[in-house]
Backbone bond lengths (Angstrom), bond angles and torsions (degrees), N, CA, C in turn:
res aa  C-N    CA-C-N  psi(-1)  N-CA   C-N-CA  omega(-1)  CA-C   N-CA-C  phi
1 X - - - 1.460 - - 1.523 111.42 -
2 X 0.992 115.44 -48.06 1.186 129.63 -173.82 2.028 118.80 -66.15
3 X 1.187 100.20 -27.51 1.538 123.11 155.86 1.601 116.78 -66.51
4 X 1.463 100.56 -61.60 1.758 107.82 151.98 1.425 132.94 -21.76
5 X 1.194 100.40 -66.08 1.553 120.03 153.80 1.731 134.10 -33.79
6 X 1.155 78.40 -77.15 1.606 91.76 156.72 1.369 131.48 -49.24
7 X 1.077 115.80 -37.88 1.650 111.01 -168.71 1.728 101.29 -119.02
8 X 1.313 116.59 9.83 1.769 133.74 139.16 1.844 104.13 -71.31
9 X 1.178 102.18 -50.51 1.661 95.90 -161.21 1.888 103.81 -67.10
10 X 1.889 117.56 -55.11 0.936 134.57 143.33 1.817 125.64 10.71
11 X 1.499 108.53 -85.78 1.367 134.39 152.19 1.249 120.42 -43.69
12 X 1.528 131.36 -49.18 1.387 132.33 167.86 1.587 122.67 -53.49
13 X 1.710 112.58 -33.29 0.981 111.48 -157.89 1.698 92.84 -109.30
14 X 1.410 117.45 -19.46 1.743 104.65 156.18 1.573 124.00 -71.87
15 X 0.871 106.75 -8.12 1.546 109.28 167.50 1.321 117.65 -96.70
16 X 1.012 136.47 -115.12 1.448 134.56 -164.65 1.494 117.04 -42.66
17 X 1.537 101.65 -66.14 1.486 108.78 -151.30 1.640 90.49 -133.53
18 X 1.400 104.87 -175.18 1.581 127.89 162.99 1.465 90.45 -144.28
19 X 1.422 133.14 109.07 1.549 141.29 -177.65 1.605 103.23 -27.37
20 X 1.484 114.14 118.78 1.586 98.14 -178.61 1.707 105.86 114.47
21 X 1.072 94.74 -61.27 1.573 94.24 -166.63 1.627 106.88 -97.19
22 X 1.629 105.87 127.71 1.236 131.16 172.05 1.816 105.60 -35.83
23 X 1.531 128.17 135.08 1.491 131.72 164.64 1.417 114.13 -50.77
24 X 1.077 130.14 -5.21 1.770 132.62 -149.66 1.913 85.20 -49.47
25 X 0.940 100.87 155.65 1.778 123.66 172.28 2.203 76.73 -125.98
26 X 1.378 95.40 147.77 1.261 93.16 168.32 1.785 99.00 -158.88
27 X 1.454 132.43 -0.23 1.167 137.29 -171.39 1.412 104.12 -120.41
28 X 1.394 129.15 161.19 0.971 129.09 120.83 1.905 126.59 -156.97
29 X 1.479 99.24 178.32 1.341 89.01 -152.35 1.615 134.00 -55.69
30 X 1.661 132.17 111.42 1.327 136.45 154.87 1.256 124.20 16.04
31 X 1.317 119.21 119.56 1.892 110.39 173.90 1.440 106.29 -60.22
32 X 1.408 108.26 -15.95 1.928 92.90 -175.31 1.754 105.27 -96.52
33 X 1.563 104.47 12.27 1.968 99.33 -176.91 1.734 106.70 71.96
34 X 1.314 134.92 6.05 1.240 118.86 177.70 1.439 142.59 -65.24
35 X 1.148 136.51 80.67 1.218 152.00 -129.38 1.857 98.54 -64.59
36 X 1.095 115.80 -35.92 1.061 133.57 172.49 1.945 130.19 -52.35
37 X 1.528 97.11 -25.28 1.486 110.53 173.31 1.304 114.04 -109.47
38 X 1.836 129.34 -14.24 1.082 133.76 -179.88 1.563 110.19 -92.77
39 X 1.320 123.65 128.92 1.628 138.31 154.78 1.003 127.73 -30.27
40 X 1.273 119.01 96.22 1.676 128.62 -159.53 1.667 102.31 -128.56
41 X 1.138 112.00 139.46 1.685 115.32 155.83 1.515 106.96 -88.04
42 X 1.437 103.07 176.28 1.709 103.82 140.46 1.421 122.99 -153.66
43 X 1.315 92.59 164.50 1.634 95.20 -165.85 1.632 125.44 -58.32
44 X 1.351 107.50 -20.59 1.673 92.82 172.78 1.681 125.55 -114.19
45 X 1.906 94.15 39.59 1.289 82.56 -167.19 2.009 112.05 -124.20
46 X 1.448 103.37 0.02 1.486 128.43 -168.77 1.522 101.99 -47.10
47 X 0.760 119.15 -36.33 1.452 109.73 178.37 1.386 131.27 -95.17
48 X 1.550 109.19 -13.83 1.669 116.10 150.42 1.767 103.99 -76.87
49 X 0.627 132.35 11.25 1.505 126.43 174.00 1.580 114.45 -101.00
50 X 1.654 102.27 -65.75 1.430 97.30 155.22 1.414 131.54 -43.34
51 X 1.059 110.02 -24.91 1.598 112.68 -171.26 1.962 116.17 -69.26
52 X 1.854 74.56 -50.49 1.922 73.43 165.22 1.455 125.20 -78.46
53 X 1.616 100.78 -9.09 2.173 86.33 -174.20 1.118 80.26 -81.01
54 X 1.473 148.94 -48.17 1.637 133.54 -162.11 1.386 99.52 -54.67
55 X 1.522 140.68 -52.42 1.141 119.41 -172.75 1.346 115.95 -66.92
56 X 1.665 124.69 -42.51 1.431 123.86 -171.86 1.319 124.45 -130.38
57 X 1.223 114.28 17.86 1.162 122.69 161.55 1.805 118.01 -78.74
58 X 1.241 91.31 129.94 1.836 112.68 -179.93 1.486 111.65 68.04
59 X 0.989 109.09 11.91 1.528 125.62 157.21 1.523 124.54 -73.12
60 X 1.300 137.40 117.33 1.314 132.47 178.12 1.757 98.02 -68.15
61 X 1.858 95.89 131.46 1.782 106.43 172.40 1.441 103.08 -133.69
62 X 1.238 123.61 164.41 1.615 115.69 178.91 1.280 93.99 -100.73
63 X 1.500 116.87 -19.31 1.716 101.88 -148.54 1.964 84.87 -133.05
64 X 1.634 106.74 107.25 1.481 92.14 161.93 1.550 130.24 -97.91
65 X 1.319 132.63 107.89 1.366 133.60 -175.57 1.603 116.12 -65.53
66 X 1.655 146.71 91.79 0.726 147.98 168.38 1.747 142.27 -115.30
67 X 1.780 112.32 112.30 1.460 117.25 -174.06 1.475 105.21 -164.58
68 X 1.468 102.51 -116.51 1.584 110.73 -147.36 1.866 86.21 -122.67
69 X 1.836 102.95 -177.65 1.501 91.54 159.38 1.968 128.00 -57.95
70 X 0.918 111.59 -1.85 1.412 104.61 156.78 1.299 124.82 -51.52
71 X 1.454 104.13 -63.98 1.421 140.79 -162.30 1.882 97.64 -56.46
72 X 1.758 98.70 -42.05 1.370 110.48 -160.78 1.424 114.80 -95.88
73 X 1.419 122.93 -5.29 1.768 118.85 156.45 1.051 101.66 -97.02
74 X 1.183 143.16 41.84 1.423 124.81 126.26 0.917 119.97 -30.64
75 X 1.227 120.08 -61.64 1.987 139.92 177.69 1.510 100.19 -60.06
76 X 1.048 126.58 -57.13 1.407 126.27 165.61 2.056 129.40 -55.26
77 X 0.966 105.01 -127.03 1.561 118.51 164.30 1.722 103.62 -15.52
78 X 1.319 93.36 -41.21 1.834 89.59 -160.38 1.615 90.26 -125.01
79 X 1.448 111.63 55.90 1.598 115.70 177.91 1.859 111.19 -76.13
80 X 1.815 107.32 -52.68 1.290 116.23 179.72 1.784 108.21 -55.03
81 X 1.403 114.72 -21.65 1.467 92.16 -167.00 1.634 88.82 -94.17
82 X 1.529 120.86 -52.66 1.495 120.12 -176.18 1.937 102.33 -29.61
83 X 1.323 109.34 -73.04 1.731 118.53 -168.14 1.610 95.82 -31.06
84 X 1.304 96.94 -58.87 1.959 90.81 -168.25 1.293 112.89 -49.77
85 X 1.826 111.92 -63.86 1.410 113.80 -160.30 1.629 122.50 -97.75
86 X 1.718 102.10 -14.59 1.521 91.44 167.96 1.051 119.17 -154.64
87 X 1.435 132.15 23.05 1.709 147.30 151.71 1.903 101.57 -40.97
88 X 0.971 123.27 -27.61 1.454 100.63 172.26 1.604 116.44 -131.91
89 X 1.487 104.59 25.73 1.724 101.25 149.95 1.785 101.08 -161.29
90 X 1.456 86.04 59.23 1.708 84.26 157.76 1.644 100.95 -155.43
91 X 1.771 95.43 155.89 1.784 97.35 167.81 2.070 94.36 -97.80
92 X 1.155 94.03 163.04 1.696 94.10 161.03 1.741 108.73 -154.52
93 X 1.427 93.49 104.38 1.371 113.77 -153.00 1.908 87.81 -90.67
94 X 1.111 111.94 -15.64 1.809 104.96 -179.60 1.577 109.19 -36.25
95 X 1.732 96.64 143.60 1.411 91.56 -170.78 2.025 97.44 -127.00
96 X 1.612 116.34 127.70 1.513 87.54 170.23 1.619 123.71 -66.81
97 X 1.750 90.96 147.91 1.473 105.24 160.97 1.979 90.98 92.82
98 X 1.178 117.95 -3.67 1.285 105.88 175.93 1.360 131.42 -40.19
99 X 1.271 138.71 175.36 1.690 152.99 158.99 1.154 108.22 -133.74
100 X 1.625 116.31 173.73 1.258 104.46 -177.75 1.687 114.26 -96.82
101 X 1.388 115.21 -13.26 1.207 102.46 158.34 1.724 128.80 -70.78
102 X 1.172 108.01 -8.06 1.650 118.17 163.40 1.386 121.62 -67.24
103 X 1.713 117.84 -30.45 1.519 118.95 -179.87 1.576 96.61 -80.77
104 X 1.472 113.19 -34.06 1.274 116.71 -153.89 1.877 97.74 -63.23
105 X 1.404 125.56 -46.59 1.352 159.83 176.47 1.484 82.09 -37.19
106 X 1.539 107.74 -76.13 1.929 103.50 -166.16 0.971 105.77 -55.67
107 X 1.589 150.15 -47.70 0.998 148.58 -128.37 1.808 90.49 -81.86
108 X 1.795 106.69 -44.50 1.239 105.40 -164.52 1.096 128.41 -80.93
109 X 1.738 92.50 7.33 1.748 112.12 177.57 1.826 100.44 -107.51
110 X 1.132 132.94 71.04 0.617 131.83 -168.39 1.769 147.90 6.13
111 X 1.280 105.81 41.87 1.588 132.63 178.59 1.051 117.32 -26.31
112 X 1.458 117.08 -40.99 1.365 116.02 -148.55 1.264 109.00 -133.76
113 X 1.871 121.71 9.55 1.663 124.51 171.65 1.189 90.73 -66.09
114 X 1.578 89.86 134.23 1.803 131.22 151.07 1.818 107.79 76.70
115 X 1.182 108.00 8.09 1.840 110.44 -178.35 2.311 87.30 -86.00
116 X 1.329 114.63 -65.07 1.463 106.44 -176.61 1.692 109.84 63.40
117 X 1.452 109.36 57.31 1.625 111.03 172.95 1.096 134.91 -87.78
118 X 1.665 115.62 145.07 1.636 91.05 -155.61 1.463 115.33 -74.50
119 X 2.077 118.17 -14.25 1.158 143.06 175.04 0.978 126.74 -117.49
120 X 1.544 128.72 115.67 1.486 125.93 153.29 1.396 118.55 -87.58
121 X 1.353 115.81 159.38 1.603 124.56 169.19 1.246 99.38 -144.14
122 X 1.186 107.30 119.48 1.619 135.15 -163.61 1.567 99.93 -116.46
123 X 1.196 129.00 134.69 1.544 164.95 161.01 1.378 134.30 -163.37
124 X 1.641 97.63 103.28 1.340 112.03 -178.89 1.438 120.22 -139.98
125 X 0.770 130.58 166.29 2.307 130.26 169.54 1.348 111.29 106.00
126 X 1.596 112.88 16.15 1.766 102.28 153.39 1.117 109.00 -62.69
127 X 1.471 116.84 -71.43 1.441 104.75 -158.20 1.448 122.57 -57.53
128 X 1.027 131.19 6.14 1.274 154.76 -166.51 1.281 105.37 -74.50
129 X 1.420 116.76 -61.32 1.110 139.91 -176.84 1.574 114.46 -35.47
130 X 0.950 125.51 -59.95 1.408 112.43 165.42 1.423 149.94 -63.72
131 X 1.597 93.30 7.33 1.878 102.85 -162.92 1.820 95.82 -133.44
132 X 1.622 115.85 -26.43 1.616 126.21 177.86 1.152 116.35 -117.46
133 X 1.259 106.37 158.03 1.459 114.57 165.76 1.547 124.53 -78.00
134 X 1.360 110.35 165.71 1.968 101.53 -178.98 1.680 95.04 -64.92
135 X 1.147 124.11 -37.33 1.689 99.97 -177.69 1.396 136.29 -84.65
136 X 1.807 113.15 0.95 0.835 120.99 167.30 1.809 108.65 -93.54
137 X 1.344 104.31 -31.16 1.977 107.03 174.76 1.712 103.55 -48.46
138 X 1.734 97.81 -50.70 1.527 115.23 -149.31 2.175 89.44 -57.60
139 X 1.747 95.84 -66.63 1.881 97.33 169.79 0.977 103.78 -44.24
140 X 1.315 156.48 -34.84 1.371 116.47 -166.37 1.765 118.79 -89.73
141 X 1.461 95.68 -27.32 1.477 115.53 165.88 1.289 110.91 -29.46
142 X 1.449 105.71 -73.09 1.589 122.28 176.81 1.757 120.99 -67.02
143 X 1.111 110.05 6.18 1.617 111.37 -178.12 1.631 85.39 -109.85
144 X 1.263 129.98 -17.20 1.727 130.78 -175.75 1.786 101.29 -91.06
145 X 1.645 104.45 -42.13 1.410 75.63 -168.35 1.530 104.02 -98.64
146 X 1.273 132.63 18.43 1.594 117.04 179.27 1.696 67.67 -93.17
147 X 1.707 161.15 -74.85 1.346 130.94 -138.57 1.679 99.47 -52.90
148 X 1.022 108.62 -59.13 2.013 106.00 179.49 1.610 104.06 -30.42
149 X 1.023 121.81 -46.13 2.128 121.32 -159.08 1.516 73.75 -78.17
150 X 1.587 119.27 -58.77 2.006 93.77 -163.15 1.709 105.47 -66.81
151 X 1.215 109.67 -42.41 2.069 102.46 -169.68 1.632 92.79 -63.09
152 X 1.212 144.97 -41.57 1.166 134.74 -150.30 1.699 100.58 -119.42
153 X 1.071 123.69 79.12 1.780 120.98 -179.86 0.840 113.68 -47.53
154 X 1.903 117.05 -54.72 1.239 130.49 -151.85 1.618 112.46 -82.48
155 X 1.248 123.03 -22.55 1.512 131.36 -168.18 1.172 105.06 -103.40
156 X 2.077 100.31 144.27 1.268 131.88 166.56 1.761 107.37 -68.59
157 X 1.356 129.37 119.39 1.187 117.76 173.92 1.609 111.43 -106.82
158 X 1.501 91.49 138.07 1.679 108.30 -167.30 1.495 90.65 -107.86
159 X 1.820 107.75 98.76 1.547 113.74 159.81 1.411 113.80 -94.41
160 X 1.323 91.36 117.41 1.995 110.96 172.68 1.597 109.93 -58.96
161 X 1.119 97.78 128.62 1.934 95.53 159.58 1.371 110.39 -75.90
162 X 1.546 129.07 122.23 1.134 136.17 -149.28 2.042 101.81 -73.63
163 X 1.137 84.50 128.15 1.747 98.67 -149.42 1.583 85.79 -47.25
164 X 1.614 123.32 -175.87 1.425 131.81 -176.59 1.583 112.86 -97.08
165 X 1.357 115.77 151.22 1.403 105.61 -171.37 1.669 102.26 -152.93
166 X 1.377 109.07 124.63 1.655 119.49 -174.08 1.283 94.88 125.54
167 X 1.678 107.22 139.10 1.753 95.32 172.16 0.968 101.10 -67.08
168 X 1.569 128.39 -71.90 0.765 113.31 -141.98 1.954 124.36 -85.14
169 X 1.388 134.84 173.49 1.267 135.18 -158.52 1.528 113.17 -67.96
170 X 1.391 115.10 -27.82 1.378 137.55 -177.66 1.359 118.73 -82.18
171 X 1.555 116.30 -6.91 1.389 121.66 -153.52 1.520 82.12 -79.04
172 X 1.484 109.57 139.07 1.602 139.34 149.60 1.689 102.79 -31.43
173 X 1.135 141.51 -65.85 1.222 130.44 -173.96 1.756 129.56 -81.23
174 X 1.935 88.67 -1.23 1.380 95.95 -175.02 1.559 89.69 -110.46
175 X 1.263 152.31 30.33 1.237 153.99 173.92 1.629 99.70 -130.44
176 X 1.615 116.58 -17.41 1.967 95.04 177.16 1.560 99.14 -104.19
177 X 1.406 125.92 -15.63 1.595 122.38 176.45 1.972 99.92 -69.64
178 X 1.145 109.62 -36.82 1.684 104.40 -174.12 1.413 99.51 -86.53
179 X 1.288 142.91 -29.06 1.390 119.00 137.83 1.064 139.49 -38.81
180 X 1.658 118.76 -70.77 1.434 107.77 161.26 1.659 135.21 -29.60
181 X 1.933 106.18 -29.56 1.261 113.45 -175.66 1.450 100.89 -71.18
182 X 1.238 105.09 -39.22 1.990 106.73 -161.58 1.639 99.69 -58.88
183 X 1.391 104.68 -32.61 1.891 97.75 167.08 1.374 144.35 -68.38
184 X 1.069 80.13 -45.84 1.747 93.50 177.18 1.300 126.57 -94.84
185 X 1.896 103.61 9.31 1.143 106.48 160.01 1.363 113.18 -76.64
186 X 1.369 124.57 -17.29 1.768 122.62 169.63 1.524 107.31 -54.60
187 X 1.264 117.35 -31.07 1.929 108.51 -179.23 1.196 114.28 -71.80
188 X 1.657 144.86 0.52 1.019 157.66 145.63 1.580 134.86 -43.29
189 X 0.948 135.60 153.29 1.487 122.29 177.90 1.335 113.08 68.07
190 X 0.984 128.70 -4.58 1.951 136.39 -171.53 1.389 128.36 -75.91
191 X 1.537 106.02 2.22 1.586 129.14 -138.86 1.356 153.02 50.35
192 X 1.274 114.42 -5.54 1.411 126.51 176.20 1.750 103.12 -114.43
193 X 1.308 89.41 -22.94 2.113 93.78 -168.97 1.491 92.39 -110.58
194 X 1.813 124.40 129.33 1.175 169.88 178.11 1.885 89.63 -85.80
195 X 0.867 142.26 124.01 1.136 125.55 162.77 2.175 92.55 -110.47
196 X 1.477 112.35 151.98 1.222 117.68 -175.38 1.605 112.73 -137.71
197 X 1.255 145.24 110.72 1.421 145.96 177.10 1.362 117.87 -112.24
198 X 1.452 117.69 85.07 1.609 109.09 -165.41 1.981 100.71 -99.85
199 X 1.114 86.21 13.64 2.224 92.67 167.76 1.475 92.79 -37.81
200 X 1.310 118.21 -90.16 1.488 113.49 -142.78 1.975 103.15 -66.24
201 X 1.039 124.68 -6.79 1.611 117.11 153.26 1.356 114.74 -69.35
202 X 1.191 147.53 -3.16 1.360 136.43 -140.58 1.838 108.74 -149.31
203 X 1.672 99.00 -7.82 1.181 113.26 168.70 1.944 131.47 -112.23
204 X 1.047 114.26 160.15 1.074 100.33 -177.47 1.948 115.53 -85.01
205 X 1.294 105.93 177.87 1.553 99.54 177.22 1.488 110.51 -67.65
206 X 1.044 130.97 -27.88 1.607 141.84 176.67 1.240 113.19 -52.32
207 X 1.823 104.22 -32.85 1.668 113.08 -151.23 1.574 122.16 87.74
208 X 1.148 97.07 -9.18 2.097 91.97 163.04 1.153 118.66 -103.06
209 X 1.360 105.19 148.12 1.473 117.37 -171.13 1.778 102.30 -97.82
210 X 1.781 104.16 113.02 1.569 133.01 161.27 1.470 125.35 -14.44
211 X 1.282 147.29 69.15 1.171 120.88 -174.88 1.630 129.38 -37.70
212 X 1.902 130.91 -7.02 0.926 141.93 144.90 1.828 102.27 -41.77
213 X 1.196 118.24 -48.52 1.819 119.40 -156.60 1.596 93.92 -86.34
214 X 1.184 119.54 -67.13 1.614 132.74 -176.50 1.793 107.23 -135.74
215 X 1.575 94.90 105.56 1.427 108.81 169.02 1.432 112.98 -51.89
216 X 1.543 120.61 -32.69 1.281 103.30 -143.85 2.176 73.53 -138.12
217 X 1.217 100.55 36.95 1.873 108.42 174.47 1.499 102.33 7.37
218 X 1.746 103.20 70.14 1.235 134.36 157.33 1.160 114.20 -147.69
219 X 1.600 99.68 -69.95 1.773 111.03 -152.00 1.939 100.69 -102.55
220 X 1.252 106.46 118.37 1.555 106.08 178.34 1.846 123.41 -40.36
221 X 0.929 135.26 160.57 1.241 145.78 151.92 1.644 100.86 -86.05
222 X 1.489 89.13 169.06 1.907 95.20 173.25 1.128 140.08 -25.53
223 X 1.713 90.04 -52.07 1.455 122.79 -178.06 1.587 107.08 -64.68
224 X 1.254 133.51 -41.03 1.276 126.84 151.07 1.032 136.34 -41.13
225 X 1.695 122.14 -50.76 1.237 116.37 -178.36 1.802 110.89 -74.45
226 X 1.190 105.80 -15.98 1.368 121.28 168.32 1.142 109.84 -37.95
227 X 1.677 111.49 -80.07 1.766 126.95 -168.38 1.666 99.25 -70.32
228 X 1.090 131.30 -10.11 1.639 140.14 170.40 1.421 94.82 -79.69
229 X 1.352 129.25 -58.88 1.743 95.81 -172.37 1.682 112.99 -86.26
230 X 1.379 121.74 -8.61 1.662 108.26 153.90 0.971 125.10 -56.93
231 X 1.702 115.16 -47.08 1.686 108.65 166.41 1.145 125.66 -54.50
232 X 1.066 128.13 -14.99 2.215 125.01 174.19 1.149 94.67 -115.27
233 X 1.223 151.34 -20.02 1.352 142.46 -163.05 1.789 112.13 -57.56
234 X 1.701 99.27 -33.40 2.006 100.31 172.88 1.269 98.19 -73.53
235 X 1.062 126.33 -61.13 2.053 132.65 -170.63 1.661 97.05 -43.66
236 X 1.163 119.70 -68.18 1.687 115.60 178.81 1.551 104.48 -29.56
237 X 1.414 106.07 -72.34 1.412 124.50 179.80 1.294 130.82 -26.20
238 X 1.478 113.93 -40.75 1.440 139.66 174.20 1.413 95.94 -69.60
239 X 1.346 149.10 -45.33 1.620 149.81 -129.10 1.407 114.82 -146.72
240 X 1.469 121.40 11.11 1.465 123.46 -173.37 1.611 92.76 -173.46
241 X 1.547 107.68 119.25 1.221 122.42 -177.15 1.581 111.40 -71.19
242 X 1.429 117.36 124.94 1.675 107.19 170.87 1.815 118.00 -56.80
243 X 1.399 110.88 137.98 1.482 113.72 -166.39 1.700 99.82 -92.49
């Protein structure tokens, strides 16, 4: 029964609504089929989604944090630095296991009515990596952050170069994220888009990534999210007055 349940509640909330969030359809699918630029849910994730619009949805934030589980231990892994510098003016809508057609999905469920921040910091297209190519990650990147410049008028958006992943330099997934980077570093410099690449902080001189930095040469340790909020800490600075 209780399985029953579940995959009633499941089904309800891929169709119409996710409680909270507006029906908008706002995508649809690419003449080239790229799974990566089209608005997708997925099935095992409806209730980490709800979870964050209940916390930050329709809430005014200056600073919106949006991606993958990277994006989303902030609160975790990177709790001591979040509490200090942005536990009381940020949302952090990161979801684990994300894609970028998954942010694209929230966005079109209305994520981001009535918050109006003056900053985003956007990191997303690991998980990507195994199912797209860098030019379909890189398009979809850019089909996510021109919706951010229209949902968000007022904010500077700080897009991360999607941090490095594989120890070693050769790794298959650490050669299509630094592709993807070499692209979407063109959305940078434009005036509203911050472009950010903290790879070569986060690696060693060899080119492998430290199990001190990323145990599992993905997801940062402390010390990561550390050198991650020095890198935005001037861009904030520029766009949100110190209190």
């Amino acid at each position: 029964m209780k399985t029953l349940r579940y995959s009633f509640l499941c089904a309800a909330l891929a169709g119409s609504l996710v409680s909270g969030f507006s029906a908008e359809t706002i995508y649809h699918p690419s003449p080239t089929g790229n799974s990566a630029s089209l608005a997708a849910p997925r099935d095992d994730w409806y209730a980490d989604v709800q979870r964050k619009f209940d916390r930050f949805g329709g809430k005014p934030a200056d600073i919106v944090f949006d991606g993958d589980s990277i994006m989303n231990r902030w609160e975790d892994t990177g709790r001591p630095i979040w509490s200090l510098r942005y536990a009381a003016i940020a949302a952090d809508f990161g979801i684990e296991g994300d894609r970028v057609e998954n942010v694209l999905w929230r966005l079109g469920k209305g994520q981001l009515d009535g918050i109006d921040p003056k900053v985003v910091v956007l990191m997303i297209g690991t998980n990507n990596s195994g199912r797209n190519s860098a030019d379909e990650i890189a398009e979809g990147i850019k089909v996510l952050v021109a919706e951010y410049e229209k949902r968000c008028p007022n904010a500077q958006i700080i897009l991360m170069g999607i941090f490095p992943r594989g120890r070693t330099p050769d790794d298959g997934g650490r050669l299509k994220v630094a592709a993807v980077n070499a692209k979407i570093k063109q959305l940078g410099g434009t005036g509203r888009v911050t472009y950010l690449d903290l790879g070569p902080k986060m690696i060693e001189a060899d080119g492998t990534i430290s199990p001190e930095m990323m145990p599992d040469s993905v997801h940062p340790t402390l010390k990561g999210y550390q050198i991650w909020a020095e890198a935005i800490q001037p861009v904030i600075d520029q766009y949100i007055a110190k209190k």
